[in-house]
N, CA, C and O of each residue as an XYZ file, in Angstrom:
708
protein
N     -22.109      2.540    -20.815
C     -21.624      1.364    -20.109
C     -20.097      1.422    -20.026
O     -19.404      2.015    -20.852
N     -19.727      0.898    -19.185
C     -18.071      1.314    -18.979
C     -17.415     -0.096    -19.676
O     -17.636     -1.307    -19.647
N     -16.438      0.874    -20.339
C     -15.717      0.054    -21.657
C     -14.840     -1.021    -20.927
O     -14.579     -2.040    -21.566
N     -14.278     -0.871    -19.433
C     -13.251     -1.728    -19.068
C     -14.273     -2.801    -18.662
O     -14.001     -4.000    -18.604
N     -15.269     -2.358    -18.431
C     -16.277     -3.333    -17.273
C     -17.182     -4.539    -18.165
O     -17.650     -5.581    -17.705
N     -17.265     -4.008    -19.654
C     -17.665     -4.586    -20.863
C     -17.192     -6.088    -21.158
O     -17.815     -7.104    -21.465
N     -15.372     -5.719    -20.864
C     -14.643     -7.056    -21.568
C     -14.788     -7.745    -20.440
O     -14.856     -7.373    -19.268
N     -14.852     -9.496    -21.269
C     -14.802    -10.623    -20.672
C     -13.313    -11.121    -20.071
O     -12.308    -10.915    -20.752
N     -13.238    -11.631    -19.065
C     -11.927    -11.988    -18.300
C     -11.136    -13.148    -18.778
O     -11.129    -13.997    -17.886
N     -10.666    -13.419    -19.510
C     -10.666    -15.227    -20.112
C      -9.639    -15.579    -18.812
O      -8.920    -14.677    -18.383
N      -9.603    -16.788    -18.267
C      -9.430    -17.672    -17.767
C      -8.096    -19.035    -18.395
O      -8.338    -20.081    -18.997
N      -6.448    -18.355    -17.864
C      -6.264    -19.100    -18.575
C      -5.537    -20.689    -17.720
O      -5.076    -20.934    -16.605
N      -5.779    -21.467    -18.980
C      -5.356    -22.961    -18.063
C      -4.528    -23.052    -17.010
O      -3.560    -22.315    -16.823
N      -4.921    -24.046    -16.228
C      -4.463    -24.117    -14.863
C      -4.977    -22.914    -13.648
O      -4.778    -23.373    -12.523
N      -5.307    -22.143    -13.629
C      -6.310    -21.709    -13.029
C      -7.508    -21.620    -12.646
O      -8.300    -21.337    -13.546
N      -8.028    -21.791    -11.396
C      -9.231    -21.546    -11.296
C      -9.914    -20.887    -10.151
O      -9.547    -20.542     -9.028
N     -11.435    -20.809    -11.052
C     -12.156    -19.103     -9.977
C     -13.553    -19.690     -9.700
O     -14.353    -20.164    -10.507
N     -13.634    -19.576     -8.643
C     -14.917    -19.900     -7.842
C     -15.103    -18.566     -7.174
O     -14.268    -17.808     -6.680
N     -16.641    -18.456     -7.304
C     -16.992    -17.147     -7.207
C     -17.892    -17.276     -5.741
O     -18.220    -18.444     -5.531
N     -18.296    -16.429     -4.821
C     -18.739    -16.515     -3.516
C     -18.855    -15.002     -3.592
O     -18.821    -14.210     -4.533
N     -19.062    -14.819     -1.756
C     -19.123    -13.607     -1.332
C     -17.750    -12.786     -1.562
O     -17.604    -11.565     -1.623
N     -16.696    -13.906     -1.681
C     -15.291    -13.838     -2.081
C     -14.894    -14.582     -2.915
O     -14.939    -15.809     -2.817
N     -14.318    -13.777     -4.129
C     -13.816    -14.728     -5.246
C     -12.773    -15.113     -4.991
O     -12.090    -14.122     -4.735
N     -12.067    -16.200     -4.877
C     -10.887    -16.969     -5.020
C     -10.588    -17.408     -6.237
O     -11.426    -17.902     -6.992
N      -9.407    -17.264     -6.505
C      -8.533    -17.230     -7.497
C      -7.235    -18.137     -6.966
O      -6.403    -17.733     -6.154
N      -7.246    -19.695     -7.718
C      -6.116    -20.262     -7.998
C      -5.021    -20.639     -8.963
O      -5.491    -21.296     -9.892
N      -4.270    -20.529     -9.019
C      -2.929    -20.795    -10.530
C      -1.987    -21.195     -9.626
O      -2.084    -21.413     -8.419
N      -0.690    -21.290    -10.678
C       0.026    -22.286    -10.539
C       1.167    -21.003     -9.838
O       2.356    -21.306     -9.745
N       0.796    -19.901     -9.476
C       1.645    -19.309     -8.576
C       1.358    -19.016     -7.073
O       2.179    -18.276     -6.531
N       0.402    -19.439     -6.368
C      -0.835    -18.885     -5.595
C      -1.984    -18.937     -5.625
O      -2.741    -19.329     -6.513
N      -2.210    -18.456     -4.436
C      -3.928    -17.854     -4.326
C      -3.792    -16.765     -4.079
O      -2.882    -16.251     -3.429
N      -5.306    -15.943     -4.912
C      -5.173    -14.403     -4.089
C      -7.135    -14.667     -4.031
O      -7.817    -15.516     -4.606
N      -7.464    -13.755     -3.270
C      -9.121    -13.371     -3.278
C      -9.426    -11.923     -3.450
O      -8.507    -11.110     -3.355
N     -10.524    -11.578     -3.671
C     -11.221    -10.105     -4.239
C     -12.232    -10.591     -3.897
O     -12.764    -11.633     -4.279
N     -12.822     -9.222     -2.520
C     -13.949     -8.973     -2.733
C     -15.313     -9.319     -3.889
O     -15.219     -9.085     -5.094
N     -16.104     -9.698     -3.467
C     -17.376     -9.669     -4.403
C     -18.127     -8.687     -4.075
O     -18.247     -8.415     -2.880
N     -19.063     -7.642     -5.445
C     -19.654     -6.537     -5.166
C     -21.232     -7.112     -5.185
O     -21.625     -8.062     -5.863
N     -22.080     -6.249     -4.219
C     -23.515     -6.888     -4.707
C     -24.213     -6.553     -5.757
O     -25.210     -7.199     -6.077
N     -23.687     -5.243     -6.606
C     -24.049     -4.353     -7.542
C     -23.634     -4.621     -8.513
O     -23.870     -3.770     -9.371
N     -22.763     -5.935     -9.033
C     -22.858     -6.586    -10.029
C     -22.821     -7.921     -9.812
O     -22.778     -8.454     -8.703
N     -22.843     -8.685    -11.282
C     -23.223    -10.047    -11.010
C     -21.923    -10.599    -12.160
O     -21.600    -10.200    -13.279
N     -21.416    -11.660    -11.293
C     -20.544    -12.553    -11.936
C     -20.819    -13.786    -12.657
O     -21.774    -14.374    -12.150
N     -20.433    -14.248    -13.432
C     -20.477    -15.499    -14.417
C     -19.450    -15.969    -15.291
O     -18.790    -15.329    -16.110
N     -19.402    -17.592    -14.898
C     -18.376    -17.908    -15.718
C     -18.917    -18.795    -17.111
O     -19.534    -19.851    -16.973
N     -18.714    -18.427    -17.965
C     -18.650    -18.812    -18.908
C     -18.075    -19.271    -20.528
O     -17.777    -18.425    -21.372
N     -18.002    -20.541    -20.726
C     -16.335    -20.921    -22.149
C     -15.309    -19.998    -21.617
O     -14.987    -18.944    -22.166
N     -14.754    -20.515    -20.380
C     -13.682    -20.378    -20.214
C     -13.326    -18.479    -19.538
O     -12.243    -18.011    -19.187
N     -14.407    -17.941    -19.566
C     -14.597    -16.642    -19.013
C     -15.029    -15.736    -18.191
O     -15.775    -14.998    -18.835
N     -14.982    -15.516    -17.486
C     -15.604    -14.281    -16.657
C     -16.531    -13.401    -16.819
O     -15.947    -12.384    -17.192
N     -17.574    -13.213    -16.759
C     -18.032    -12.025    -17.562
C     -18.845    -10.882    -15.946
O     -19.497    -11.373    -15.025
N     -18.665    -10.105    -16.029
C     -19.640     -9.250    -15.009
C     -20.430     -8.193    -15.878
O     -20.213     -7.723    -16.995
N     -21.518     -7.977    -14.861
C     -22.833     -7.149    -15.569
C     -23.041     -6.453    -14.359
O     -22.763     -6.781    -13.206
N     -23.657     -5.288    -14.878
C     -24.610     -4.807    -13.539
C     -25.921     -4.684    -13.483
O     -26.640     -4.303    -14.407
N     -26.366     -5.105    -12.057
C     -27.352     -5.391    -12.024
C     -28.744     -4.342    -12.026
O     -29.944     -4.607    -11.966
N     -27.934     -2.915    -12.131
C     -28.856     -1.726    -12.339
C     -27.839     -1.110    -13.249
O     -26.941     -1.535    -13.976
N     -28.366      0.143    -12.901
C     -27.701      1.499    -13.560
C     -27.603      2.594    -12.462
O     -28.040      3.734    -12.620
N     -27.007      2.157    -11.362
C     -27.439      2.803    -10.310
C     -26.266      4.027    -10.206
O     -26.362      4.291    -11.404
N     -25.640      4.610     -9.918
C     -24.116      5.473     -9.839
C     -23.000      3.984     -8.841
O     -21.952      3.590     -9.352
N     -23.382      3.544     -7.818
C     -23.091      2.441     -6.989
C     -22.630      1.514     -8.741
O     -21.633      1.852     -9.380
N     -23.360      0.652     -9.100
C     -23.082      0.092    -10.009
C     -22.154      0.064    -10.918
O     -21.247     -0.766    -10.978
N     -22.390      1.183    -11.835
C     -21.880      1.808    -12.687
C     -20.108      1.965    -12.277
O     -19.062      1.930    -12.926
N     -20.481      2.149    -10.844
C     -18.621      3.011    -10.345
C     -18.053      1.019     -9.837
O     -16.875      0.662     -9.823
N     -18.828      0.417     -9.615
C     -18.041     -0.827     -8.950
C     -17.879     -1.524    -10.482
O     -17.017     -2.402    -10.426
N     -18.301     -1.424    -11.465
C     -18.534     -2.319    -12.652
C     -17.038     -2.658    -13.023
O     -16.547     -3.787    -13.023
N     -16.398     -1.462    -13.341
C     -15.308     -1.687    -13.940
C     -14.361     -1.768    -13.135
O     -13.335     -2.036    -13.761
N     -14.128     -1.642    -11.736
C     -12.939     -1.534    -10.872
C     -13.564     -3.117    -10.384
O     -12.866     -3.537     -9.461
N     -14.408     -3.857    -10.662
C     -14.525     -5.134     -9.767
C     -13.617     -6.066    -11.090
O     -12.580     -6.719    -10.978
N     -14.241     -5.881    -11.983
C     -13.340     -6.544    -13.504
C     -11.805     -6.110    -13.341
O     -11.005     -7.045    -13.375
N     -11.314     -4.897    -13.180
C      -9.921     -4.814    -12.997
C      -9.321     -5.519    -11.861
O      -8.369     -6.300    -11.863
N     -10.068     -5.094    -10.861
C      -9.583     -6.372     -9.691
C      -9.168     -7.647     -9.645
O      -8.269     -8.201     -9.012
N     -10.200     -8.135    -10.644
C     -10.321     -9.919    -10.549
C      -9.030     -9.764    -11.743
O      -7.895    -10.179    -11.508
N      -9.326     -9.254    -12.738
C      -8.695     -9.666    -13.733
C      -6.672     -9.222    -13.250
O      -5.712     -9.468    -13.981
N      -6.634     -8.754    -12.275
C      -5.498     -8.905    -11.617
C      -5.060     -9.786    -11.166
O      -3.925    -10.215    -11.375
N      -5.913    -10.253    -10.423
C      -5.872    -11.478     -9.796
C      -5.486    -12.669    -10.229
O      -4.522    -13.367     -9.913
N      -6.783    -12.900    -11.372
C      -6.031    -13.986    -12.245
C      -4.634    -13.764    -13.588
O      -4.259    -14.678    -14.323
N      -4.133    -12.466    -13.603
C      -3.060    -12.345    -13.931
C      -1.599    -12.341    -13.090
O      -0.419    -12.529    -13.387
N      -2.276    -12.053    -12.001
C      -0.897    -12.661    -10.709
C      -0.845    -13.847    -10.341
O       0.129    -14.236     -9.697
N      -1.854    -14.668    -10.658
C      -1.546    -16.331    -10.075
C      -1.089    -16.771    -11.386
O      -0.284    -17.698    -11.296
N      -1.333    -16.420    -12.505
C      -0.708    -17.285    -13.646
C       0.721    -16.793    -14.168
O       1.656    -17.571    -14.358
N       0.792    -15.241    -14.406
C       1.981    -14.660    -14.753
C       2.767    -14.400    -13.292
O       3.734    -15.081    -12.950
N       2.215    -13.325    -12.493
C       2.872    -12.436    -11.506
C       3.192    -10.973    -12.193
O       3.186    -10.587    -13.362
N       3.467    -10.352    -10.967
C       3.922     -8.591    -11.653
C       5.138     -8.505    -11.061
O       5.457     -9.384    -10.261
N       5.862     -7.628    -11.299
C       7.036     -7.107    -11.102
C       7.630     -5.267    -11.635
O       7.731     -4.773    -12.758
N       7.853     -4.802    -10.537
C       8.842     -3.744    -10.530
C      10.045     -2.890    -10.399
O      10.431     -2.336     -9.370
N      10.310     -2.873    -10.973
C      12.082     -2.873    -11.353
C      12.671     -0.987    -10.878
O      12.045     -0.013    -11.295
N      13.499     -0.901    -10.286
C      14.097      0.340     -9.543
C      15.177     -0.267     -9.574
O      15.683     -1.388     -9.536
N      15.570      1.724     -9.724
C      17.548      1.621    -10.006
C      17.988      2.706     -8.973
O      17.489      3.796     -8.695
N      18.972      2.121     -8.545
C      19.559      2.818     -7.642
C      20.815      3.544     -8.137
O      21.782      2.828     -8.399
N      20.969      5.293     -8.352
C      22.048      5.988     -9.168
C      22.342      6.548     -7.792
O      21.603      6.755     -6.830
N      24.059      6.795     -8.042
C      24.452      7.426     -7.186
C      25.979      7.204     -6.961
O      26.158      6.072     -7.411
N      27.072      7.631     -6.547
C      28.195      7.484     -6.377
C      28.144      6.499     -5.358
O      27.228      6.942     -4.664
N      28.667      5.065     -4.611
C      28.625      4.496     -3.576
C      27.376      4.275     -3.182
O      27.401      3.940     -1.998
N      26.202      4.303     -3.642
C      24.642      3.738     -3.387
C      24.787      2.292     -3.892
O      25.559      1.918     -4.775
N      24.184      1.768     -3.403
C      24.396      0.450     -3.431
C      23.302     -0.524     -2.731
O      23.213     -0.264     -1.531
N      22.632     -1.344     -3.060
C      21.357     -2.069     -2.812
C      21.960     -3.653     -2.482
O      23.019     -3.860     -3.075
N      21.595     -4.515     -1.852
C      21.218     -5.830     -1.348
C      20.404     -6.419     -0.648
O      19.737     -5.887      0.240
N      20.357     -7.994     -1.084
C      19.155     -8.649     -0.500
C      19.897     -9.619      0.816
O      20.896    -10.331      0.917
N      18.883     -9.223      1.630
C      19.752    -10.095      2.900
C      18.867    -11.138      3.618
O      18.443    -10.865      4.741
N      18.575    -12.278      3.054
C      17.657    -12.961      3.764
C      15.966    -12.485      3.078
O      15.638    -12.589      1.896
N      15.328    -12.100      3.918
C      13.623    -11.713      3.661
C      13.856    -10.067      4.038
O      13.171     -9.699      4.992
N      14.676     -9.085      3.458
C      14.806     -7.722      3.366
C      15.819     -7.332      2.363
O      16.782     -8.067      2.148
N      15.689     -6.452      1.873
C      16.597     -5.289      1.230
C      17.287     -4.301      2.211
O      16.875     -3.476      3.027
N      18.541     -4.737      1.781
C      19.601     -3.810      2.464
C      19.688     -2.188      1.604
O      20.272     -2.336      0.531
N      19.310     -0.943      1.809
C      20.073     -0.097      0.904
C      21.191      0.584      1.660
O      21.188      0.559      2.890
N      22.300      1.289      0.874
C      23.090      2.071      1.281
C      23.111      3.329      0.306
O      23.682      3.269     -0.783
N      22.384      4.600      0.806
C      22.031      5.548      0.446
C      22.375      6.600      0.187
O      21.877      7.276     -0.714
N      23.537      7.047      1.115
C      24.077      8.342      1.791
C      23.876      8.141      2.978
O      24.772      8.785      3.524
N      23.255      7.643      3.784
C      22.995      8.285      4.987
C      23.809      7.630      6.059
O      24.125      6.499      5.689
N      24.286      7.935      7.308
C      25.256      7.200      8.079
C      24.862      5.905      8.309
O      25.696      5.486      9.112
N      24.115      5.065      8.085
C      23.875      4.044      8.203
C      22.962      3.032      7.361
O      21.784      3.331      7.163
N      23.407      2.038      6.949
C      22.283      1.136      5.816
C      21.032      1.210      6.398
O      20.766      1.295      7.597
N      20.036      1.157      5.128
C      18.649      1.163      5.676
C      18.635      0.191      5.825
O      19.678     -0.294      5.384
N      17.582     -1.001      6.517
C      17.228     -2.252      6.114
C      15.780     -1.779      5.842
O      15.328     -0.706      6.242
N      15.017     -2.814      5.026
C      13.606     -3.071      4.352
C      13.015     -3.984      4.511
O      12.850     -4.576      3.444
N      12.423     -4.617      5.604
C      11.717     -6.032      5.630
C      10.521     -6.144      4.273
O       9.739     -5.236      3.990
N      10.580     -6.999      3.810
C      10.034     -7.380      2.283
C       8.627     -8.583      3.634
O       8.703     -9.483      4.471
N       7.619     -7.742      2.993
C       6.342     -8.650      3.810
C       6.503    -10.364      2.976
O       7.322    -10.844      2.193
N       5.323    -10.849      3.610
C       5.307    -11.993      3.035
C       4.706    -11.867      1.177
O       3.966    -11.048      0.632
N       5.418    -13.054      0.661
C       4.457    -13.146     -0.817
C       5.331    -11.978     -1.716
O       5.121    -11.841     -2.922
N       6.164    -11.298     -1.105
C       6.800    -10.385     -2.238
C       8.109    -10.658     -1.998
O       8.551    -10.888     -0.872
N       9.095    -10.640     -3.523
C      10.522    -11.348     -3.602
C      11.387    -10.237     -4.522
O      11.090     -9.709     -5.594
N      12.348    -10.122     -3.834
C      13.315     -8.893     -4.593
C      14.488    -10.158     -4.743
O      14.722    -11.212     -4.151
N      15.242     -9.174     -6.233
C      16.299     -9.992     -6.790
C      16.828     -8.772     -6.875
O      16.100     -7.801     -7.083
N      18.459     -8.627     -6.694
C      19.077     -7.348     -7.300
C      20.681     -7.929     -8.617
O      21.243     -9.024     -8.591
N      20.910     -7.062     -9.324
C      21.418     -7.310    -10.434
C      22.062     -5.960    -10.886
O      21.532     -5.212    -11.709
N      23.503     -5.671    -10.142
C      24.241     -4.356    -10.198
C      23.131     -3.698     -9.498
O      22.447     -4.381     -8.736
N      22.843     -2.328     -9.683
C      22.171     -1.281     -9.188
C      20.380     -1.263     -9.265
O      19.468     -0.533     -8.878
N      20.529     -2.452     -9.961
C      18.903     -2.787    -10.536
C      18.300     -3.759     -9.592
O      18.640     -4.931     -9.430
N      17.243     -3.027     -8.920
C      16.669     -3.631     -7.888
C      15.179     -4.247     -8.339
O      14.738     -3.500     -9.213
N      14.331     -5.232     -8.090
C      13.542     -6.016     -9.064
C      12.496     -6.519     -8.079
O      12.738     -7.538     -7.431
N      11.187     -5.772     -7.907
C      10.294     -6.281     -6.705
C       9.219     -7.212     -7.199
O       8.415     -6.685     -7.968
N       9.022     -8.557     -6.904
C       8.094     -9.456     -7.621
C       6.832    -10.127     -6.659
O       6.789    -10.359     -5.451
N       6.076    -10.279     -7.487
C       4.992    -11.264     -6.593
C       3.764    -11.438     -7.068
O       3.634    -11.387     -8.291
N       2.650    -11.669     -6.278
C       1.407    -12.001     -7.431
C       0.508    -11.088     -7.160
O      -0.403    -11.222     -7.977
N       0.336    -10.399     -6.577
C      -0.318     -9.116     -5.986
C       0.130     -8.090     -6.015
O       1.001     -7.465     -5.409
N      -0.867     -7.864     -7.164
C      -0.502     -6.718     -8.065
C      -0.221     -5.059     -7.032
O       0.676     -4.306     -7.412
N      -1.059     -4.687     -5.808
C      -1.431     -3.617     -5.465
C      -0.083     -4.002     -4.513
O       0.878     -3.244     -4.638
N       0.012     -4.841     -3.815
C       1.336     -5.354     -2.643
C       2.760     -4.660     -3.313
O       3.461     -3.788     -2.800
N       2.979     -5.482     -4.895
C       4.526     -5.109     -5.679
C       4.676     -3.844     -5.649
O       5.773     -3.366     -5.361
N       3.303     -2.846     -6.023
C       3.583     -1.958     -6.057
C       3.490     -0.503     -4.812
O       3.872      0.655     -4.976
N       2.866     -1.118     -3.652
C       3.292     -0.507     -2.780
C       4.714     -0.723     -2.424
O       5.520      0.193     -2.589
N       5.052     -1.788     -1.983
C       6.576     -2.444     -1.825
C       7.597     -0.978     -2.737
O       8.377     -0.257     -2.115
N       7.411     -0.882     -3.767
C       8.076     -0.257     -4.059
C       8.245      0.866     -4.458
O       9.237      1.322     -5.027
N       6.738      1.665     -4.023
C       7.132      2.730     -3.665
C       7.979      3.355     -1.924
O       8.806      4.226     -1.657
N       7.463      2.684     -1.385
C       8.103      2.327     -0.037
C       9.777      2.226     -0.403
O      10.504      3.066      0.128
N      10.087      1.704     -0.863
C      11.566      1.607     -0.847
C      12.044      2.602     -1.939
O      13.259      2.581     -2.136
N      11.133      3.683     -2.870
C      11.593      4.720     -3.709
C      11.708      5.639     -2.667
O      12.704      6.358     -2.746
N      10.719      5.884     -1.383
C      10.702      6.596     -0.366
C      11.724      6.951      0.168
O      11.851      8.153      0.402
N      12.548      6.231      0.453
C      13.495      5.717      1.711
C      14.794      7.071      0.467
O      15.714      7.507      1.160
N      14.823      7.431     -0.558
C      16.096      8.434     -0.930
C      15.898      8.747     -2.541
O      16.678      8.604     -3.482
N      14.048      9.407     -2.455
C      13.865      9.754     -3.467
C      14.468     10.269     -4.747
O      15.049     11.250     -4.284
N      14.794     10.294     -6.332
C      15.638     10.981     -6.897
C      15.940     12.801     -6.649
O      15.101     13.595     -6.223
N      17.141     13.072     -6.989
C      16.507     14.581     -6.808
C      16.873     15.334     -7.914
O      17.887     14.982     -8.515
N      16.158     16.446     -8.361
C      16.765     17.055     -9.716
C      17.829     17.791    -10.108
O      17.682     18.494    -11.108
N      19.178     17.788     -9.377
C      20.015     18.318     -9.488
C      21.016     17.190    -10.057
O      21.673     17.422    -11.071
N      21.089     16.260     -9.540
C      22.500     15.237    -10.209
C      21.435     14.027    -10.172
O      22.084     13.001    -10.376
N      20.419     13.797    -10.041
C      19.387     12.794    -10.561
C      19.876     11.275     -9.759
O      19.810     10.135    -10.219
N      20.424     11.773     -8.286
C      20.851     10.642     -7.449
C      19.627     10.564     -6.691
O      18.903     11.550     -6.553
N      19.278      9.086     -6.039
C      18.457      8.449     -5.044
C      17.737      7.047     -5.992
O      18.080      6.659     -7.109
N      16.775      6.563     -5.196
C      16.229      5.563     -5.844
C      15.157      6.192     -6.893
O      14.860      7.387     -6.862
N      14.618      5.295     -7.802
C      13.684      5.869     -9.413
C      13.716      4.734     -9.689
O      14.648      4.002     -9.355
N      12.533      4.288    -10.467
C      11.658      3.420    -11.468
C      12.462      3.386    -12.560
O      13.009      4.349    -13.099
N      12.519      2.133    -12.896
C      13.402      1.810    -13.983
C      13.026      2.764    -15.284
O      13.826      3.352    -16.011
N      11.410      2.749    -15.383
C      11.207      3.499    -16.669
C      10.939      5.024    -16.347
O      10.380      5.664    -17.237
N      11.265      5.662    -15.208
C      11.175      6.941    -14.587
C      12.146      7.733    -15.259
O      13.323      7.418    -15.431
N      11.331      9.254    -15.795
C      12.605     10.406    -16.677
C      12.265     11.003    -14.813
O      11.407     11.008    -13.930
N      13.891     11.501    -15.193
C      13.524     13.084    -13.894
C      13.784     14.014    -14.203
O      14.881     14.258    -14.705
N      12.646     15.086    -13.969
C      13.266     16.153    -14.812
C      13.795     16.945    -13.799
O      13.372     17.249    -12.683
N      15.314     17.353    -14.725
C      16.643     17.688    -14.048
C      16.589     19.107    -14.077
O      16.056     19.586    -15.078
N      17.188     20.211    -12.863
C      17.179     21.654    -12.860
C      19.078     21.726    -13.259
O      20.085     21.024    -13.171
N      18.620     23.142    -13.744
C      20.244     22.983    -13.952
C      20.829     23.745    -12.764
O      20.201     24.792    -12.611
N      21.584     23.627    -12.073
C      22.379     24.251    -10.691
C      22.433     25.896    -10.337
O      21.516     26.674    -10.600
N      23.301     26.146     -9.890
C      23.638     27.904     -9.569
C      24.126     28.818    -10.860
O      24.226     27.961    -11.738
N      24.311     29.470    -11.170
C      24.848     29.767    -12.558
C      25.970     30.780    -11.976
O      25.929     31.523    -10.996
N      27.142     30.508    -13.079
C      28.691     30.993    -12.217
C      27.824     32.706    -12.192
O      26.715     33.134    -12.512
N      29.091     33.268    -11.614
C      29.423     34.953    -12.178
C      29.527     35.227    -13.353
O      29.988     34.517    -14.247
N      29.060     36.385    -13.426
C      29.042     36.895    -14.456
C      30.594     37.896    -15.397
O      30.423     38.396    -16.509
């Protein structure tokens, strides 16, 4: 039985989940919804979530634990939220928020701009760029999208990188001998 798909979801105050063909999920940051699978079965109970499956089918088995990670996202983005944090290194690189986008200045002859979709919120703080929101899979596309835009590189370890990102560095040309 799959160990993630096992644990119960607890439910915490001020939120709530009504379950359908689509689960909805409310807290005090939002709404988000997730799919419902037919290959397992949901229940709430003292305050919890619990899913089962309703066979042992391979179908089952593979939705069991990715339907529990789902939800249980869900109701961790309407109560907490997620967030991802990128640093921008570089001589004259330089990041801002302009309205509903991120400005970067990269190297390249001209600032990028970044329209930031709806539901996701950047803060910047010196070189430390900070992508937030309640949807979990959204924050983190968002920011790979904007790691895109002047990836690190391994020679002087300039471009955009994940706050908790090592890069591993080459060392350059080697003089004469």
């Amino acid at each position: 039985m799959s160990r993630i798909g096992k644990q119960p979801i607890a439910i915490p105050s001020g939120v709530e989940v009504s379950l359908g063909d689509e689960i909805k999920v409310k807290g005090p940051k939002g709404s988000l919804t997730t799919p419902a699978d037919a290959s397992v079965d949901y229940k709430i109970e003292d305050g919890q979530v619990i899913i089962t499956r309703k066979d042992e089918s391979r179908t089952a088995r593979a939705q069991h634990g990715l339907r529990r990670t789902l939800l249980a996202n869900c109701v961790e983005g309407v109560s907490k939220g997620f967030e991802k944090s990128l640093e921008v290194v570089g001589v004259g690189y330089k990041v801002q928020v302009a309205g509903k986008s991120v400005v970067l200045t990269v190297g390249y002859s001209h600032p990028v701009e970044f329209p930031l979709p709806a539901g996701i919120e950047a803060k910047v703080e010196g070189s430390k760029l900070t992508i937030s929101g309640i949807d979990k899979q959204m924050v983190g596309e968002v920011a790979a999208k904007i790691r895109k835009v002047r990836p690190p590189e391994p020679y002087k370890g300039k471009g955009i990188k994940y706050l908790d990102e090592q890069i591993r560095r080459k060392a350059g040309k080697s003089g004469s001998k």
